[in-house]
C-alpha positions in Angstrom: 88.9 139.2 127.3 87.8 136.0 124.8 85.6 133.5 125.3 84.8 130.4 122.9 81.5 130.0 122.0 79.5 126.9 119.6 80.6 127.2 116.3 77.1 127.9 115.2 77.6 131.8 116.2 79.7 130.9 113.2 77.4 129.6 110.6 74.8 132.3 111.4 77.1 134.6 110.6 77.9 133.8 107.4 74.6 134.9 105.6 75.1 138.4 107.0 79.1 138.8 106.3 78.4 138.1 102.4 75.3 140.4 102.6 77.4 143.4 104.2 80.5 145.1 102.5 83.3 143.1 103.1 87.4 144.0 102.8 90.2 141.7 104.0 91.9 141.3 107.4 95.7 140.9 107.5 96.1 137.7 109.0 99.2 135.4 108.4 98.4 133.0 106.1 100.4 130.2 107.9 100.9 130.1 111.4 102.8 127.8 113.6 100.5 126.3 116.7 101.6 128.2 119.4 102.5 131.3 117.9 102.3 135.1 119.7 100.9 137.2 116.7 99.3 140.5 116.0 97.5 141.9 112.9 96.0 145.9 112.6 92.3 146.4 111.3 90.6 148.9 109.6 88.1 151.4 109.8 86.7 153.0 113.0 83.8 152.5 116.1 83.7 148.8 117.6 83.5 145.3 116.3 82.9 141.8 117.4 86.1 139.1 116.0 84.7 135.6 115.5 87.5 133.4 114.8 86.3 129.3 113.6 88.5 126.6 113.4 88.9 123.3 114.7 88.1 123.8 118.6 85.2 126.0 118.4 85.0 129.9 118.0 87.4 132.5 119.7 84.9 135.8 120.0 86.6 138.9 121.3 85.2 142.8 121.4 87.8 144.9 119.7 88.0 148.8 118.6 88.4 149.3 114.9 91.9 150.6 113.8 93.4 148.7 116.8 96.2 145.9 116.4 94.3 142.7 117.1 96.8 140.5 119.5 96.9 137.2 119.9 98.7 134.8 122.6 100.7 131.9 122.1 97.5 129.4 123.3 94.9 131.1 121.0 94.9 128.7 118.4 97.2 125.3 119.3 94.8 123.7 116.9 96.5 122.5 113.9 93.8 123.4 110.8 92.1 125.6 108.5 90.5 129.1 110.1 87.9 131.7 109.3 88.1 134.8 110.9 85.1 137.4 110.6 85.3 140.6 112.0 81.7 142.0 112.4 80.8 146.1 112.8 78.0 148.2 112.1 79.0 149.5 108.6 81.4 147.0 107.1 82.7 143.1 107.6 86.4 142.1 107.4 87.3 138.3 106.8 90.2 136.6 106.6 91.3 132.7 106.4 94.8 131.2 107.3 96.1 127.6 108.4 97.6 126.9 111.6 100.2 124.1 111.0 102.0 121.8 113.5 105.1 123.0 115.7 107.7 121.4 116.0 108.4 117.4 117.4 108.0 117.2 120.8 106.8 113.7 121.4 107.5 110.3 120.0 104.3 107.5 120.4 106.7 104.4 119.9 105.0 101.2 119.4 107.5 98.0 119.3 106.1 94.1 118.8 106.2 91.7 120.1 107.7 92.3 123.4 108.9 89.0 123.4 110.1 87.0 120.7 113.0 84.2 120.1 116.8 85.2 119.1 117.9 85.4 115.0 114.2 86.1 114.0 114.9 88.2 110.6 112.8 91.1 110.6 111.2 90.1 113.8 110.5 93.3 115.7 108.9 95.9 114.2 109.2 99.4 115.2 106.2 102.2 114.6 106.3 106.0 115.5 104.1 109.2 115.5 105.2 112.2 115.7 103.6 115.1 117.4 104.3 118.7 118.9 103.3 120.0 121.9 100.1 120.3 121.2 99.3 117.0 120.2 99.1 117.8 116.9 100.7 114.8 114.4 103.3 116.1 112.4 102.4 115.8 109.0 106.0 117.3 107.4 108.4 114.8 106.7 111.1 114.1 110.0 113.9 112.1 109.7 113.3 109.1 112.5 116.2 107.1 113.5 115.6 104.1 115.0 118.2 101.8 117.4 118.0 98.3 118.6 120.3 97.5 120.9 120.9 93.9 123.0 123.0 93.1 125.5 126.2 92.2 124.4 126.7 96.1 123.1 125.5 95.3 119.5 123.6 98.0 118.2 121.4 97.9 114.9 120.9 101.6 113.3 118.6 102.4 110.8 116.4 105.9 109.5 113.9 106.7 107.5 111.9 109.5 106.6 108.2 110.2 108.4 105.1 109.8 106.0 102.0 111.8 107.5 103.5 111.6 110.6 104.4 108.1 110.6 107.5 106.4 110.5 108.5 102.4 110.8 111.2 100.0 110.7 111.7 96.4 111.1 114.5 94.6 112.5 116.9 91.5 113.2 116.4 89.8 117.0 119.8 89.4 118.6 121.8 86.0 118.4 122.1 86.6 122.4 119.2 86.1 124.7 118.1 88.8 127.2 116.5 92.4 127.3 117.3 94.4 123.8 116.5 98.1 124.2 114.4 99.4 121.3 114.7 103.4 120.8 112.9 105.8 118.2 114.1 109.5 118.1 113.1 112.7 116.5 116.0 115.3 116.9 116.5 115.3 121.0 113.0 113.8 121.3 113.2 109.8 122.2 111.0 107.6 123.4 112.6 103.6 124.1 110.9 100.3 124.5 112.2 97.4 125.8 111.9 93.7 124.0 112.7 90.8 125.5 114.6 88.5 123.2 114.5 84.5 124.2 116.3 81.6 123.4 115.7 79.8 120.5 114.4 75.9 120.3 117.4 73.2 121.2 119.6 73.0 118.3 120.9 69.4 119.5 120.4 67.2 122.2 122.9 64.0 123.1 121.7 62.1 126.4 123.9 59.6 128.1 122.8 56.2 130.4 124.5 54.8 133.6 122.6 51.1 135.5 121.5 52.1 138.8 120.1 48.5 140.2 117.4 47.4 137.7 116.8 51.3 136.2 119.2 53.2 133.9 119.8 56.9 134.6 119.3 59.1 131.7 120.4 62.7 131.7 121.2 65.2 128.7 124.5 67.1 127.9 123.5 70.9 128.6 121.1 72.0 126.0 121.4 75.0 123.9 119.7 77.0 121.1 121.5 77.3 117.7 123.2 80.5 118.5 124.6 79.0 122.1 122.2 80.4 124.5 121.0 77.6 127.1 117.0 76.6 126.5 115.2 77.6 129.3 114.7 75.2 132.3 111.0 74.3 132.0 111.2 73.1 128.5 110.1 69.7 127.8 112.1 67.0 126.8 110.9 63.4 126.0 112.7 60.1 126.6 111.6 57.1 125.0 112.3 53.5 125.2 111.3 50.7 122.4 111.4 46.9 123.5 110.1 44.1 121.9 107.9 45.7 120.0 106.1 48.1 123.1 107.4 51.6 124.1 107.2 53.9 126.9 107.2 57.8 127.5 108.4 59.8 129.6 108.3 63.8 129.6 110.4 65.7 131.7 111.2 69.4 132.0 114.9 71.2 131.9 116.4 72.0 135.2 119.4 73.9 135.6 120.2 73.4 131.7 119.4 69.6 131.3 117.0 66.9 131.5 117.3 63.8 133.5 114.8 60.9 134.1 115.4 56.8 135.1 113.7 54.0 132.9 113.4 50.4 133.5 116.8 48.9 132.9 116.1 46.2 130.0 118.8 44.5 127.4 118.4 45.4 123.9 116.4 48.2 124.6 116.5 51.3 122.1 116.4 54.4 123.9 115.5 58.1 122.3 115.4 61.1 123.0 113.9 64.5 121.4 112.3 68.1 121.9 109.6 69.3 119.8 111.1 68.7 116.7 114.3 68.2 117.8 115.8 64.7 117.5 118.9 63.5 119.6 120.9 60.3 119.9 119.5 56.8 120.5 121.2 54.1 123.4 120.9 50.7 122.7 121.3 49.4 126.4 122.8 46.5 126.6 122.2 45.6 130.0 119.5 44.8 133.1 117.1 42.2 132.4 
């Protein structure tokens, strides 16, 4: 049986292993995490295996001249190890790394979740690669990553992991609506999902009608540059100048336009715009 003890069984021992004759176990100089192993020993009677690394100590009675075995969860520790085989006459030592396995996991991180349409090199896309373990990676991986929206377009690109890190960025959609973001590692994948919005209006054009002593205002549908309708909620602000005063009015997009009534007065100049975003002025000729 083993049993892990503090690693300062393991620093105590060190005085006493260089004091003592020492010869070399046969351990593998590189192991895989997760790796079934044996290795013989020398000599004859019984001895105590201490085995540091990152973890703690594995200690385990053995008989001298035996094969020392090892299971595949001894050491799933990615890192450097010292093992120190202790008798009565003689020491044996031995050091070897225990590297990675291969990728079983991808930690994908995408931002934002949300951002608006034709955004160049708007999402960026991060990965880290470990095995089953949890150990990162560290050996270079080819990482592709795939962005694709919802009209079937798909943006491809790979690159090669640095320290167990790879990244990307990439192009928003022209179309609005849920893009599926997706990193993989061989048959390991892991997918996000971003959700792409319309853009601000590209253009707005409003048109008047007299309804008694008010004129009716309402916008042609409004839409982003790329042609996807702003959503409702989104402010729009009509504005009338006359005689030198002027009045404001805010009002929110419903069902793809804007609509509001003003007082109905002739020669007044009558604007409209979102944000930044200037329309068409009336001047009404009508009313009062």
């Amino acid at each position: 049986m083993r049993s892990r003890i503090p690693i300062l069984i393991g620093i105590i021992l060190l005085p006493y292993c260089a004091a003592a004759q020492s010869s070399s176990l046969r351990f593998p100089q590189r192991l895989e995490a997760g790796t079934a192993f044996s290795t013989p020993s020398s000599g004859s009677g019984s001895g105590t295996l201490y085995v540091v690394g990152p973890g703690g100590v594995l200690r385990r009675e053995i008989q001298l001249g035996d094969s020392i075995a090892f299971g595949a969860g001894d050491f799933p520790n990615a890192g450097h190890y010292t093992a120190i085989l202790a008798a009565a006459s003689s020491t044996q030592s031995s050091q070897f790394d225990v590297v990675p396995s291969k990728p079983a996991r991808v930690s994908f991180l995408a931002k934002p979740s949300r951002l608006p349409v034709n955004r160049s090199q708007g999402i960026s896309g991060v990965g880290y690669i470990f095995d089953r373990f949890g150990n990162l990676t560290l050996d270079p991986q080819p990482v592709s990553f795939a962005l694709s929206d919802g009209s079937g377009r798909t943006q491809t690109q790979t690159t090669s992991s640095h320290h167990g890190v790879a990244w990307v960025r990439m192009n928003s959609a022209a179309k609005a609506g849920p893009a599926t973001f997706q990193a993989s590692v061989g048959n390991v994948r892991e997918k996000r999902v971003v959700q792409q919005v319309p853009g601000d209006p590209c253009s707005i054009r409003i048109t008047a009608h007299a309804s008694g002593n008010r004129v009716v205002l309402q916008t042609d549908p409004i839409r982003d540059c790329s042609g996807n309708a702003v959503p409702d909620g989104t402010i729009v602000s009509f504005t009338e100048t006359y005689l030198g005063s002027q009045s404001t009015v805010d009002v929110p997009i419903k069902r793809d336009v804007a609509r509001t009534e003003l007082p109905s007065r002739n020669g007044a100049v009558i604007s409209v715009a979102s944000g930044i975003v200037m329309g068409n002025e009336i001047h009404w000729k009508g009313g009062l």
